[in-house]
PDB file of N, H, CA, C and O in Angstrom:
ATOM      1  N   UNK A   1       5.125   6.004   7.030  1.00  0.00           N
ATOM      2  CA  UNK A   1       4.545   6.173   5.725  1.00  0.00           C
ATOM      3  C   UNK A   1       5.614   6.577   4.717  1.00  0.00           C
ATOM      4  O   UNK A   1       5.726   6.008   3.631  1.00  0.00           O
ATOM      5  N   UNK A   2       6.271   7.420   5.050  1.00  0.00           N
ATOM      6  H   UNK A   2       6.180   7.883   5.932  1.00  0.00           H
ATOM      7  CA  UNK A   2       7.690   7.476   4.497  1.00  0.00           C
ATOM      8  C   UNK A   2       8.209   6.797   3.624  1.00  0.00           C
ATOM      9  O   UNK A   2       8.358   7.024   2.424  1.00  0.00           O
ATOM     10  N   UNK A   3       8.594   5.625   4.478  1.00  0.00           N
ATOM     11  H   UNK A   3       8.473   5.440   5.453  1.00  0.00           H
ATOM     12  CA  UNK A   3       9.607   4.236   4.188  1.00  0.00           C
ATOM     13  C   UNK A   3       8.549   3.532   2.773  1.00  0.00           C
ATOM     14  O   UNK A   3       8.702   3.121   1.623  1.00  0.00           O
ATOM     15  N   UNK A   4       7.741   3.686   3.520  1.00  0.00           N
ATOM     16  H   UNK A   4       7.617   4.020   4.454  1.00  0.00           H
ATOM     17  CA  UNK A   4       6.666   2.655   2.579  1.00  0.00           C
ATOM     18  C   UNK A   4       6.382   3.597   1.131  1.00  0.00           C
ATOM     19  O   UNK A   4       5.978   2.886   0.210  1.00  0.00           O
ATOM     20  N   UNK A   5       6.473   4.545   0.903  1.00  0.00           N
ATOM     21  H   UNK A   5       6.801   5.123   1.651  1.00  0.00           H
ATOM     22  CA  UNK A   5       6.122   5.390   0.066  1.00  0.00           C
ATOM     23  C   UNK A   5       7.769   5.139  -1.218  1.00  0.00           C
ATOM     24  O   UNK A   5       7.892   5.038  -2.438  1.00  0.00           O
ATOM     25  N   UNK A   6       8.657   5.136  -0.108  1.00  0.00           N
ATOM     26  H   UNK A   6       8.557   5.218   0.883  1.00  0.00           H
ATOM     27  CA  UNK A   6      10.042   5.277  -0.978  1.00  0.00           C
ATOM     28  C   UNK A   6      10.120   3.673  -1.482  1.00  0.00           C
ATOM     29  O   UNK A   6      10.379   3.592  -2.683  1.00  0.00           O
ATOM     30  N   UNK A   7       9.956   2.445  -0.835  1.00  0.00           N
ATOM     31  H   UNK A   7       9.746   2.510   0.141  1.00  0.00           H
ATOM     32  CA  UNK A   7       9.786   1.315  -0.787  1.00  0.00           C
ATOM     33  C   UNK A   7       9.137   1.029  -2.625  1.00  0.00           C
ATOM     34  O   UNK A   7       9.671   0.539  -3.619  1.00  0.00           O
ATOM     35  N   UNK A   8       7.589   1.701  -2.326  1.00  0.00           N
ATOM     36  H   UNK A   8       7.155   2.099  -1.518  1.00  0.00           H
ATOM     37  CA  UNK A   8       6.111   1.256  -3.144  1.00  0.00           C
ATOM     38  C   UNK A   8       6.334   2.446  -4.407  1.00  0.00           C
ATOM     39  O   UNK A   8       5.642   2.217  -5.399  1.00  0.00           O
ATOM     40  N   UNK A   9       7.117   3.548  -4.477  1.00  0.00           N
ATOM     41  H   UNK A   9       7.679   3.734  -3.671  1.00  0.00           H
ATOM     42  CA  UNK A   9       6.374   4.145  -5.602  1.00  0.00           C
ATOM     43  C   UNK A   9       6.601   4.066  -7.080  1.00  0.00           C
ATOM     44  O   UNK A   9       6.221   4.953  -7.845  1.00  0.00           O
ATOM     45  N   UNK A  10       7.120   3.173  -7.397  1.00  0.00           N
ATOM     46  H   UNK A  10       7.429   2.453  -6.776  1.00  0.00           H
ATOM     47  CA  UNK A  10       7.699   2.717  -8.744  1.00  0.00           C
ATOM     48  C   UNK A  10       6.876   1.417  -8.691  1.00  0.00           C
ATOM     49  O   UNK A  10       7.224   0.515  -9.453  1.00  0.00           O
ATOM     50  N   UNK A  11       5.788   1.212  -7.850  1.00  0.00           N
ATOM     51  H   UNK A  11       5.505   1.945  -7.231  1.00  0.00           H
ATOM     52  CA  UNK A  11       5.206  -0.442  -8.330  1.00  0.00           C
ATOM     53  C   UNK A  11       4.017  -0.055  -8.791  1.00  0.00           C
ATOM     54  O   UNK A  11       3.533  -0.980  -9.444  1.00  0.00           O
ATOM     55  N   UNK A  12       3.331   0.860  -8.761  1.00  0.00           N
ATOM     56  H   UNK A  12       3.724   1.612  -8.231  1.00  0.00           H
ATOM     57  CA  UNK A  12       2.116   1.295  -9.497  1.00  0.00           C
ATOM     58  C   UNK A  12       1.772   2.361  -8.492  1.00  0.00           C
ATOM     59  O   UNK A  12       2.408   2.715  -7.499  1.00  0.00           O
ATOM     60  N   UNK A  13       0.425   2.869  -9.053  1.00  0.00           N
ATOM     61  H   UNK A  13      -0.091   2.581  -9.859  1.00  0.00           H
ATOM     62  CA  UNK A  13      -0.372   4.045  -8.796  1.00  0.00           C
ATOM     63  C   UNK A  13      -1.093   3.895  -7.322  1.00  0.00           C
ATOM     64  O   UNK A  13      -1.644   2.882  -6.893  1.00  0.00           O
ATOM     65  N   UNK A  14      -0.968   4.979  -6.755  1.00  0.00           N
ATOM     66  H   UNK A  14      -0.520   5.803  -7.103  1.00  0.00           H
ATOM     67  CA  UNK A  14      -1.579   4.791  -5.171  1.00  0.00           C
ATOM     68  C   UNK A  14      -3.021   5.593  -5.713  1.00  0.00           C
ATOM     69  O   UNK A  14      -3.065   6.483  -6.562  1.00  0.00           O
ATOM     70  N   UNK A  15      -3.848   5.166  -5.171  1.00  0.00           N
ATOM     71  H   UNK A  15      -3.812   4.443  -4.481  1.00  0.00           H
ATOM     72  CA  UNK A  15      -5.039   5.733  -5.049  1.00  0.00           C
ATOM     73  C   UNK A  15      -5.685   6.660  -3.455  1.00  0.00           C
ATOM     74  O   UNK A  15      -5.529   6.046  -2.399  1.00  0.00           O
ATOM     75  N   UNK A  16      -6.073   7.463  -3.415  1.00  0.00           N
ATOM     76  H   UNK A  16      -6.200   7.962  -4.273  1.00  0.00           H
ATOM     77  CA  UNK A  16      -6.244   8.184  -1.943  1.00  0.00           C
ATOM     78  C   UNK A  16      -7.579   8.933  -2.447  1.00  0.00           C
ATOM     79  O   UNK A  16      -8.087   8.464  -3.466  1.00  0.00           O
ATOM     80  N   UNK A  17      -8.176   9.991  -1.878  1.00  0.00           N
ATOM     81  H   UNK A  17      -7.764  10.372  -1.050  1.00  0.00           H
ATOM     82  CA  UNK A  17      -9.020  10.665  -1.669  1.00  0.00           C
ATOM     83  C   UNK A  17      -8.924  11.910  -1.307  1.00  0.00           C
ATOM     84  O   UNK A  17      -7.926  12.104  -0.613  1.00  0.00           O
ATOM     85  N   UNK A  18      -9.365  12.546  -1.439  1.00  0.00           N
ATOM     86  H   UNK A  18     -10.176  12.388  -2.002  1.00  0.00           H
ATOM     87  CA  UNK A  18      -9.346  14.478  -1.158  1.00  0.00           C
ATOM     88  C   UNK A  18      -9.810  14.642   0.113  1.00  0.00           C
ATOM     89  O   UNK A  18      -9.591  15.772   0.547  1.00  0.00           O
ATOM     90  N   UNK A  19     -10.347  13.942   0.823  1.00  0.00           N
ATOM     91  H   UNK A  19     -10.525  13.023   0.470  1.00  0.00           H
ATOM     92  CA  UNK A  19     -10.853  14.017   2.246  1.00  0.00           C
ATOM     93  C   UNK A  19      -9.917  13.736   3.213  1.00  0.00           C
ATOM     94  O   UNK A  19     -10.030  13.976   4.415  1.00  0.00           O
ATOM     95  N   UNK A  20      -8.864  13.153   2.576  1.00  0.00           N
ATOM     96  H   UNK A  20      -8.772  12.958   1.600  1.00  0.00           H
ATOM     97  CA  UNK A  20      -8.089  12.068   3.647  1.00  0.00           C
ATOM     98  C   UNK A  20      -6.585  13.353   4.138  1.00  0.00           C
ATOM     99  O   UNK A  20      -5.808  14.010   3.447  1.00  0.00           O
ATOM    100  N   UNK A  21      -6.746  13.226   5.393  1.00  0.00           N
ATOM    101  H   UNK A  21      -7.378  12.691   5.954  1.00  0.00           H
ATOM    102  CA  UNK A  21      -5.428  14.101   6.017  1.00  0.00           C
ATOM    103  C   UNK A  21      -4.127  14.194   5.443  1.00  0.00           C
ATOM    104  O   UNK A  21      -3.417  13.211   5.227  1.00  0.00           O
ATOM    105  N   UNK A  22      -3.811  15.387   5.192  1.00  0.00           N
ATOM    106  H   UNK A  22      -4.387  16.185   5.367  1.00  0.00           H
ATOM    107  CA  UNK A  22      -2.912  15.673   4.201  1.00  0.00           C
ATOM    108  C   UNK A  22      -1.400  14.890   4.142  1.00  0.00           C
ATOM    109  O   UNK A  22      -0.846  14.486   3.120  1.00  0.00           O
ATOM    110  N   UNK A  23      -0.847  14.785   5.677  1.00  0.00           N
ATOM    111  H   UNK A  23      -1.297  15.112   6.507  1.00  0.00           H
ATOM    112  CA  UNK A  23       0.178  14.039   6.102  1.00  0.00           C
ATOM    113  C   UNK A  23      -0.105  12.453   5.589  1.00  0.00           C
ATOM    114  O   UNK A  23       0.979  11.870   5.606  1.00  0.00           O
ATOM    115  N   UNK A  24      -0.878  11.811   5.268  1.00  0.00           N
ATOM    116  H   UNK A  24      -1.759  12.285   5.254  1.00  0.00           H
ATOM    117  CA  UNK A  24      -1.285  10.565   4.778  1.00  0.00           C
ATOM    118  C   UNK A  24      -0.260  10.464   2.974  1.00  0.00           C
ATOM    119  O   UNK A  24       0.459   9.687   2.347  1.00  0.00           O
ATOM    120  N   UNK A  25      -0.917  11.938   2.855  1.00  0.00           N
ATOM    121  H   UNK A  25      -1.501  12.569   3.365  1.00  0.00           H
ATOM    122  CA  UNK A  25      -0.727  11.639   1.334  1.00  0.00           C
ATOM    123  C   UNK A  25       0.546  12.272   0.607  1.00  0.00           C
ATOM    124  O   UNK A  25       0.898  12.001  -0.541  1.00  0.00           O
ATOM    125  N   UNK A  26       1.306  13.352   1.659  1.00  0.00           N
ATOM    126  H   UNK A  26       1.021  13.573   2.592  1.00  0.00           H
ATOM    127  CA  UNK A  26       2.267  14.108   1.366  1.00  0.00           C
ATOM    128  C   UNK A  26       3.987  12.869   0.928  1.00  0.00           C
ATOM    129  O   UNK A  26       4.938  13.022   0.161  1.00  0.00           O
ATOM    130  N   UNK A  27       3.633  11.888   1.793  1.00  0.00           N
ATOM    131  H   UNK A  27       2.861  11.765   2.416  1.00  0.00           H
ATOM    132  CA  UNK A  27       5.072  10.994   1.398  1.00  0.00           C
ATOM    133  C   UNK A  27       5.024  10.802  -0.546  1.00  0.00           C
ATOM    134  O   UNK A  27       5.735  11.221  -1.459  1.00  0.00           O
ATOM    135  N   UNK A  28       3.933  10.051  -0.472  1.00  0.00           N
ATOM    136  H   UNK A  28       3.356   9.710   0.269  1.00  0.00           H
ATOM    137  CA  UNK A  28       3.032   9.656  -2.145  1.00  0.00           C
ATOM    138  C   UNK A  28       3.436  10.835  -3.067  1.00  0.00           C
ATOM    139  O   UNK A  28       3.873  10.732  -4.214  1.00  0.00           O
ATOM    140  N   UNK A  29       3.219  11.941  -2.385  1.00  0.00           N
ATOM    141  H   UNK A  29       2.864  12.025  -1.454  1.00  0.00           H
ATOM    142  CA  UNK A  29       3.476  13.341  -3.476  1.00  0.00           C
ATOM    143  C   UNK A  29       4.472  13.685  -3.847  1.00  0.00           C
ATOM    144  O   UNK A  29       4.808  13.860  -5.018  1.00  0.00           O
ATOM    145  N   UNK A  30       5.596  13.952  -2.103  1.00  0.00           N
ATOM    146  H   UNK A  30       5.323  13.810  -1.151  1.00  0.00           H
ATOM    147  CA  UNK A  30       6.819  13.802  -2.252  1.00  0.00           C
ATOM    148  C   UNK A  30       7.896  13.315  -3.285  1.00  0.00           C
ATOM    149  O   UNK A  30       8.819  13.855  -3.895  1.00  0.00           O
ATOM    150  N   UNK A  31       7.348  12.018  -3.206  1.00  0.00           N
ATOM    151  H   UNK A  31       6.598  11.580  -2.711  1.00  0.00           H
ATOM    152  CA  UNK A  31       7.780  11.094  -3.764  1.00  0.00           C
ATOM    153  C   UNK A  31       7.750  11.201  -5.621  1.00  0.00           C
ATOM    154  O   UNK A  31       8.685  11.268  -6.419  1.00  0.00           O
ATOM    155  N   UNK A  32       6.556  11.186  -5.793  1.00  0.00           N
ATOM    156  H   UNK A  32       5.796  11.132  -5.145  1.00  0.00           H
ATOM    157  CA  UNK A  32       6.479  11.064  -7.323  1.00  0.00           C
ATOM    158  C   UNK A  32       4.938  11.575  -7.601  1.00  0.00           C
ATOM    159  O   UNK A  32       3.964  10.824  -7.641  1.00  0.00           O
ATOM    160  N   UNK A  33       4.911  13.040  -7.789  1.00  0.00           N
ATOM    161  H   UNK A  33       5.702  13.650  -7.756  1.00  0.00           H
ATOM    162  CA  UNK A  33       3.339  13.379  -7.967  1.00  0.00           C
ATOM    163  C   UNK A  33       2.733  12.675  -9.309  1.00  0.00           C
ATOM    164  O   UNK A  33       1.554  12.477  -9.016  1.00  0.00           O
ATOM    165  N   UNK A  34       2.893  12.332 -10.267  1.00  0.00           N
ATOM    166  H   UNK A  34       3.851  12.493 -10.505  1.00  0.00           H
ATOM    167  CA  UNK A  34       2.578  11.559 -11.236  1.00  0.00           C
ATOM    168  C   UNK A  34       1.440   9.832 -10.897  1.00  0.00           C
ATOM    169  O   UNK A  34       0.484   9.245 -11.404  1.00  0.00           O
ATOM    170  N   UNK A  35       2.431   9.686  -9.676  1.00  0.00           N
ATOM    171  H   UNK A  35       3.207  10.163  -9.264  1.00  0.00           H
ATOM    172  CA  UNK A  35       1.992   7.864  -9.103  1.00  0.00           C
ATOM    173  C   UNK A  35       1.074   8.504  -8.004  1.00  0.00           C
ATOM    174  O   UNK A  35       1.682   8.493  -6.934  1.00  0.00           O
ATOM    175  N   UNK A  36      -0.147   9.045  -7.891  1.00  0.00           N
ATOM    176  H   UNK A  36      -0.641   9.054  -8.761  1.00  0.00           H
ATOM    177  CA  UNK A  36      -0.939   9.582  -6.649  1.00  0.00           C
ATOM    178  C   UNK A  36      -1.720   9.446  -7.487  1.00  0.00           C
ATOM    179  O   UNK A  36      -1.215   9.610  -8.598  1.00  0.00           O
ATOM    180  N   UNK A  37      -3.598   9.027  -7.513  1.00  0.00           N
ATOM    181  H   UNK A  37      -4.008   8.894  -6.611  1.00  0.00           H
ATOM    182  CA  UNK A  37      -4.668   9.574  -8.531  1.00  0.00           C
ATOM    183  C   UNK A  37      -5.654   9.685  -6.986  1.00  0.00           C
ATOM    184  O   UNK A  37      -5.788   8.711  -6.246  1.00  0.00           O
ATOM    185  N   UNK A  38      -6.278  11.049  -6.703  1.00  0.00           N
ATOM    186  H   UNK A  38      -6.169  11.840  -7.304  1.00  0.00           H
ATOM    187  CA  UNK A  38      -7.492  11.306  -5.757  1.00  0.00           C
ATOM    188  C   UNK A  38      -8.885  11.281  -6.248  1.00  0.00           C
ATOM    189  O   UNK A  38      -9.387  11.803  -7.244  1.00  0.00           O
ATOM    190  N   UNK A  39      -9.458  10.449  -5.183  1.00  0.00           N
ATOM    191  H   UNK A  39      -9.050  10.025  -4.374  1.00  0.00           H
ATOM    192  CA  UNK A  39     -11.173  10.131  -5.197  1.00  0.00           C
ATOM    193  C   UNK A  39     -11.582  11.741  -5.316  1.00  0.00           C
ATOM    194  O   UNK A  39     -10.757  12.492  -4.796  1.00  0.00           O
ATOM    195  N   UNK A  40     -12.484  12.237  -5.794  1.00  0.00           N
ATOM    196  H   UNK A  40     -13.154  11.627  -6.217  1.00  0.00           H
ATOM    197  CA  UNK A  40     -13.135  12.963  -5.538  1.00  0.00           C
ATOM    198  C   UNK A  40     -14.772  12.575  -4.632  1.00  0.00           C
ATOM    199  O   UNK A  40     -15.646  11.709  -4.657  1.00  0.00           O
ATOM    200  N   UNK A  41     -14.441  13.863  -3.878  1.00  0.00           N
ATOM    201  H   UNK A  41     -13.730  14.567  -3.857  1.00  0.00           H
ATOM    202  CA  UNK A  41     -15.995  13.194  -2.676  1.00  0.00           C
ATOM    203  C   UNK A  41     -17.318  14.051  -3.564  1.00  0.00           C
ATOM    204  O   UNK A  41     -17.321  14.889  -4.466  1.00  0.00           O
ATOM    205  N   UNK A  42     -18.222  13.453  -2.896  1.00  0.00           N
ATOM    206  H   UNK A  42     -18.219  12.773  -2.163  1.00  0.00           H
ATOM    207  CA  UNK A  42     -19.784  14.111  -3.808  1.00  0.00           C
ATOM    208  C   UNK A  42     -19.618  15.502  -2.831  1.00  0.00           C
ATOM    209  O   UNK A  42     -18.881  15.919  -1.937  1.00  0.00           O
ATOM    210  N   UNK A  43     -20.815  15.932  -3.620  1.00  0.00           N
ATOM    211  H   UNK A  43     -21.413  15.593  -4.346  1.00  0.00           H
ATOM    212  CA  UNK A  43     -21.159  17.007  -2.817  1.00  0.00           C
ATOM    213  C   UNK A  43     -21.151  17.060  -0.923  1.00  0.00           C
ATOM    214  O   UNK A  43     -20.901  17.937  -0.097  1.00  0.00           O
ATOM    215  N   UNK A  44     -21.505  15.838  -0.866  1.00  0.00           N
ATOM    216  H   UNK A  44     -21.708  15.125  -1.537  1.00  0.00           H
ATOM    217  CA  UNK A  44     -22.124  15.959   0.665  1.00  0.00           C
ATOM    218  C   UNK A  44     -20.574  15.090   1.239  1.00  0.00           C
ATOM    219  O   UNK A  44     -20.361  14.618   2.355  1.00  0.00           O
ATOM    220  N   UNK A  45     -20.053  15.100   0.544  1.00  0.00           N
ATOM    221  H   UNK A  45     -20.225  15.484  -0.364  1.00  0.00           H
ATOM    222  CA  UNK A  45     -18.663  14.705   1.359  1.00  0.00           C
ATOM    223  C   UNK A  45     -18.425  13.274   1.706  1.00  0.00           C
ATOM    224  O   UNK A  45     -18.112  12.713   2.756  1.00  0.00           O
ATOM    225  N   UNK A  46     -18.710  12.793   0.308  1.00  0.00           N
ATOM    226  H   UNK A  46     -18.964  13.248  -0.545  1.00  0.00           H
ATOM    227  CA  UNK A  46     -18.820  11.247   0.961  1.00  0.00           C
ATOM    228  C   UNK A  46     -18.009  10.566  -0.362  1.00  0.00           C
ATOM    229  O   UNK A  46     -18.014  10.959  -1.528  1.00  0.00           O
ATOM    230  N   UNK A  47     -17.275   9.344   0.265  1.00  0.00           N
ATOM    231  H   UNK A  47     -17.271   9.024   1.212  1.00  0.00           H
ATOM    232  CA  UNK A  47     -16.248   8.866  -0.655  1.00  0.00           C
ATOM    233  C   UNK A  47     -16.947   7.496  -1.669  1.00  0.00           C
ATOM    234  O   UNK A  47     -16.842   6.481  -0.980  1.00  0.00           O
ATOM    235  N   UNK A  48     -17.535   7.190  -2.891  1.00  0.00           N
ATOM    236  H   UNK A  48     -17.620   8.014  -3.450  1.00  0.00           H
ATOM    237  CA  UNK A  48     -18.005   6.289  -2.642  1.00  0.00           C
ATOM    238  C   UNK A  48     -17.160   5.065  -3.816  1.00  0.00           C
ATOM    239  O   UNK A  48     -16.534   5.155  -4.872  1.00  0.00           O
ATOM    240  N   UNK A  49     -17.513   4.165  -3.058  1.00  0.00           N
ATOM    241  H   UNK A  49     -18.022   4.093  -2.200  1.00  0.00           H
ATOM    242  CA  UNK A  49     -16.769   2.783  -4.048  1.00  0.00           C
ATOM    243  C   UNK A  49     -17.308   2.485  -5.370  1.00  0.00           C
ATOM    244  O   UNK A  49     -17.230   1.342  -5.820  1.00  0.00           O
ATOM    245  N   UNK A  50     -17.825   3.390  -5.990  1.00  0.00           N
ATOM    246  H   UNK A  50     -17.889   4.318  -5.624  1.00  0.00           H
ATOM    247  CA  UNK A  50     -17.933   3.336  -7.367  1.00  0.00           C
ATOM    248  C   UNK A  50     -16.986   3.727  -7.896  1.00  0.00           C
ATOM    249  O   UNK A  50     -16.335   3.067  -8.706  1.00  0.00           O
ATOM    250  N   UNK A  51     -16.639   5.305  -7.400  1.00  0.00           N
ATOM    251  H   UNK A  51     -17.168   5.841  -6.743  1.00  0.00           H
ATOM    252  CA  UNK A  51     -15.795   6.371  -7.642  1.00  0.00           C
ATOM    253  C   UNK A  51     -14.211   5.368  -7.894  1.00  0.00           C
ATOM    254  O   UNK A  51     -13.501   5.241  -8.892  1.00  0.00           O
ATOM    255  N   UNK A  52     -14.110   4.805  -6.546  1.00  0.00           N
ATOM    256  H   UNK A  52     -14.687   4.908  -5.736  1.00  0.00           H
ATOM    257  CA  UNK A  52     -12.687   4.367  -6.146  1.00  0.00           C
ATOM    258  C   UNK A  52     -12.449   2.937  -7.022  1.00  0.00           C
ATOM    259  O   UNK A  52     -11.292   2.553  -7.191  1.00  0.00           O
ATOM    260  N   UNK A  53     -13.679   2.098  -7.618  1.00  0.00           N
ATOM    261  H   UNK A  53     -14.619   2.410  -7.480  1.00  0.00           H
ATOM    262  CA  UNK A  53     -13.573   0.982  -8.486  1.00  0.00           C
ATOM    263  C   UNK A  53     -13.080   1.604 -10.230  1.00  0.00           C
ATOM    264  O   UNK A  53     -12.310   1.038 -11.006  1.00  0.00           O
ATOM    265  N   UNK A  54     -13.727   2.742 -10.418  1.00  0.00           N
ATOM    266  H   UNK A  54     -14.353   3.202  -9.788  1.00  0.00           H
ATOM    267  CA  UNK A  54     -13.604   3.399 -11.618  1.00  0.00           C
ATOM    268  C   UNK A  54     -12.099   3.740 -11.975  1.00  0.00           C
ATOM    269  O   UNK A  54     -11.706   3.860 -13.136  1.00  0.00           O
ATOM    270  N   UNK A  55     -11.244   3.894 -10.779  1.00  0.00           N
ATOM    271  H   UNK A  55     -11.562   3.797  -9.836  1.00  0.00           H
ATOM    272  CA  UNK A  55      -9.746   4.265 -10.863  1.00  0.00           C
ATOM    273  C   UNK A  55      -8.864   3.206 -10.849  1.00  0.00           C
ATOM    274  O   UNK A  55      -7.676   3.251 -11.167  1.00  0.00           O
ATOM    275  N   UNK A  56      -9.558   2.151 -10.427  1.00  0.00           N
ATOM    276  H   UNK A  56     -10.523   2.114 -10.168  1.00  0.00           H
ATOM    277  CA  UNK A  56      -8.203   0.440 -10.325  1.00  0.00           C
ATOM    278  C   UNK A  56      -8.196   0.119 -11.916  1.00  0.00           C
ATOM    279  O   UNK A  56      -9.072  -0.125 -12.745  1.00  0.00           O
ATOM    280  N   UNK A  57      -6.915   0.224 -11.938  1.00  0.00           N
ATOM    281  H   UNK A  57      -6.203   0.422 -11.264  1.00  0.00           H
ATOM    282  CA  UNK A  57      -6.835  -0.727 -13.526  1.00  0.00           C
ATOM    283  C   UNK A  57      -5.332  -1.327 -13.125  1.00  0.00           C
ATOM    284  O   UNK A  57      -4.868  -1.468 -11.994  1.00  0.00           O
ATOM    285  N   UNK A  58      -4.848  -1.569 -14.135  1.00  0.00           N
ATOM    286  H   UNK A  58      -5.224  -1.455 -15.054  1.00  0.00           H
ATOM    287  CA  UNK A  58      -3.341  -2.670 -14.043  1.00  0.00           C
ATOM    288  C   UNK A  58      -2.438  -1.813 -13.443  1.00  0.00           C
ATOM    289  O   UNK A  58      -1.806  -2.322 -12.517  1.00  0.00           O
ATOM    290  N   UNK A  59      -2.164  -0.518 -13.734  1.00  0.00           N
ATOM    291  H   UNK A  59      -2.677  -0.105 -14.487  1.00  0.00           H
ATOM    292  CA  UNK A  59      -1.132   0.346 -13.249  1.00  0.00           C
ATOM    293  C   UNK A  59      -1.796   0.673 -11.476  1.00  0.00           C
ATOM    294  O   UNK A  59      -1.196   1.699 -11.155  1.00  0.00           O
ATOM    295  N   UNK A  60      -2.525   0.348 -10.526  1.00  0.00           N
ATOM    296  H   UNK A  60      -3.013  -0.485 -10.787  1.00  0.00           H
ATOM    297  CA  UNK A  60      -2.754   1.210  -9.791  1.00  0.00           C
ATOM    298  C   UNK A  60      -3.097  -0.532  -8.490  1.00  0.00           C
ATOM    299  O   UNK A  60      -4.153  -1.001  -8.065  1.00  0.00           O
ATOM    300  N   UNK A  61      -1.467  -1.014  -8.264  1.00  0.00           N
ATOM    301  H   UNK A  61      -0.610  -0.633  -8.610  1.00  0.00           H
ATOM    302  CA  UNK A  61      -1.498  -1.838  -7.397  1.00  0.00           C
ATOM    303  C   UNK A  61      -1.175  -1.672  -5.952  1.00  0.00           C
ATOM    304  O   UNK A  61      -0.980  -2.600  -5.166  1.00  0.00           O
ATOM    305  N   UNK A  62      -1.129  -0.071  -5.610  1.00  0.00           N
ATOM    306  H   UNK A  62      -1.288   0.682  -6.248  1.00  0.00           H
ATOM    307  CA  UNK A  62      -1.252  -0.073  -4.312  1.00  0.00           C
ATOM    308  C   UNK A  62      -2.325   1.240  -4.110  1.00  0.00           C
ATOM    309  O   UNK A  62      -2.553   2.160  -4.896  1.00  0.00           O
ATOM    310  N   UNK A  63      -2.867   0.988  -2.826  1.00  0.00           N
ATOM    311  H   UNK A  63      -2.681   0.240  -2.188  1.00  0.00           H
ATOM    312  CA  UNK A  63      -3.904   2.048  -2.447  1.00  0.00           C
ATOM    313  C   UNK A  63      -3.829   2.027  -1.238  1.00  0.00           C
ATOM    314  O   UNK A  63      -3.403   1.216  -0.416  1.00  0.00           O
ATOM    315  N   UNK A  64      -4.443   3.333  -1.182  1.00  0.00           N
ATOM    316  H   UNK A  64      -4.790   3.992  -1.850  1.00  0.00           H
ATOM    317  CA  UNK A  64      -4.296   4.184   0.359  1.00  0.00           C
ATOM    318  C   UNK A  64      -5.118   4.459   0.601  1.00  0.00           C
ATOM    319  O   UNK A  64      -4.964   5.672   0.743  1.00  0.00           O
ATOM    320  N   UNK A  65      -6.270   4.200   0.844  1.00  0.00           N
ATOM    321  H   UNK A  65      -6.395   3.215   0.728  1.00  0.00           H
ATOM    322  CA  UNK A  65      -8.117   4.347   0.607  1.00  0.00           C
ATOM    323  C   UNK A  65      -8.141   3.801   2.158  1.00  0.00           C
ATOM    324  O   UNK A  65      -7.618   2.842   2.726  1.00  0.00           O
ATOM    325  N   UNK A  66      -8.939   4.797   2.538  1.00  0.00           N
ATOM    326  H   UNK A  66      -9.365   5.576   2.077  1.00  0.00           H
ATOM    327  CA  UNK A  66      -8.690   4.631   4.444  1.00  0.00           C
ATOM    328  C   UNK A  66      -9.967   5.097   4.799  1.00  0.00           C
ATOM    329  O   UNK A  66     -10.480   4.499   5.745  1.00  0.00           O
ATOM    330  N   UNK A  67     -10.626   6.023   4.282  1.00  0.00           N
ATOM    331  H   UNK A  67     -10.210   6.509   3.513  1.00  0.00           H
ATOM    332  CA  UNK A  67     -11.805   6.688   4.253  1.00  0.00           C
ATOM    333  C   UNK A  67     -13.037   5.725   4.567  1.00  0.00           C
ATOM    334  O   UNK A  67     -13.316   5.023   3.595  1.00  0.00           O
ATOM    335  N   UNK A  68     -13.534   5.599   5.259  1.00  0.00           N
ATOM    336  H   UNK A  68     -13.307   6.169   6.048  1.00  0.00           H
ATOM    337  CA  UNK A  68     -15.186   5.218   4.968  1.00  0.00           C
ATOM    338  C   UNK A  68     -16.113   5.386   4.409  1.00  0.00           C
ATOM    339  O   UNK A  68     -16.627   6.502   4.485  1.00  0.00           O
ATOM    340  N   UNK A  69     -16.663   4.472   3.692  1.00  0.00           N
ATOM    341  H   UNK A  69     -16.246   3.565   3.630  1.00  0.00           H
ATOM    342  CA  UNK A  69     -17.971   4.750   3.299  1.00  0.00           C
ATOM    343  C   UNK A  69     -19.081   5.681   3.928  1.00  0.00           C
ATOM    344  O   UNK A  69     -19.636   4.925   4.726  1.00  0.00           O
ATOM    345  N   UNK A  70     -19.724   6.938   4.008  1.00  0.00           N
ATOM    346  H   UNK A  70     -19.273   7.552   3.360  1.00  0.00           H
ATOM    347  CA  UNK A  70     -20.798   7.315   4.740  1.00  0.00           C
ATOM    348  C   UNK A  70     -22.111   7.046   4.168  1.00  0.00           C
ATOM    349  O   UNK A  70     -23.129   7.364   4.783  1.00  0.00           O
TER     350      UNK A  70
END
């Protein structure tokens, strides 16, 4: 995740989630906290693809969205 993080973070915005294991998202942060934007989960802890459609625009061509739908 590393490689890929140093590789990807000048090509746009990664998208991830607040649920998702911290080691997932720490390269992304590392890297350039600015290029990271997190899903927020509902109350009941659930990630949903409204949330994660509401955040894609032109700047945000890679994502890290791993989470499931519940």
């Amino acid at each position: 995740m590393n490689i890929i993080a140093h590789m990807l973070s000048d090509k746009g915005i990664v998208i991830s989630n607040e649920l998702e294991f911290p080691s997932s998202n720490l390269p992304w942060l590392n890297k350039n906290t600015d290029n990271i934007r997190f899903v927020k989960a509902t109350d009941d802890n659930k990630i949903l693809i409204e949330d994660i459609t509401k955040m894609v625009d032109q700047s945000s061509k890679t994502k890290t969205v791993d989470t499931e739908v519940l």
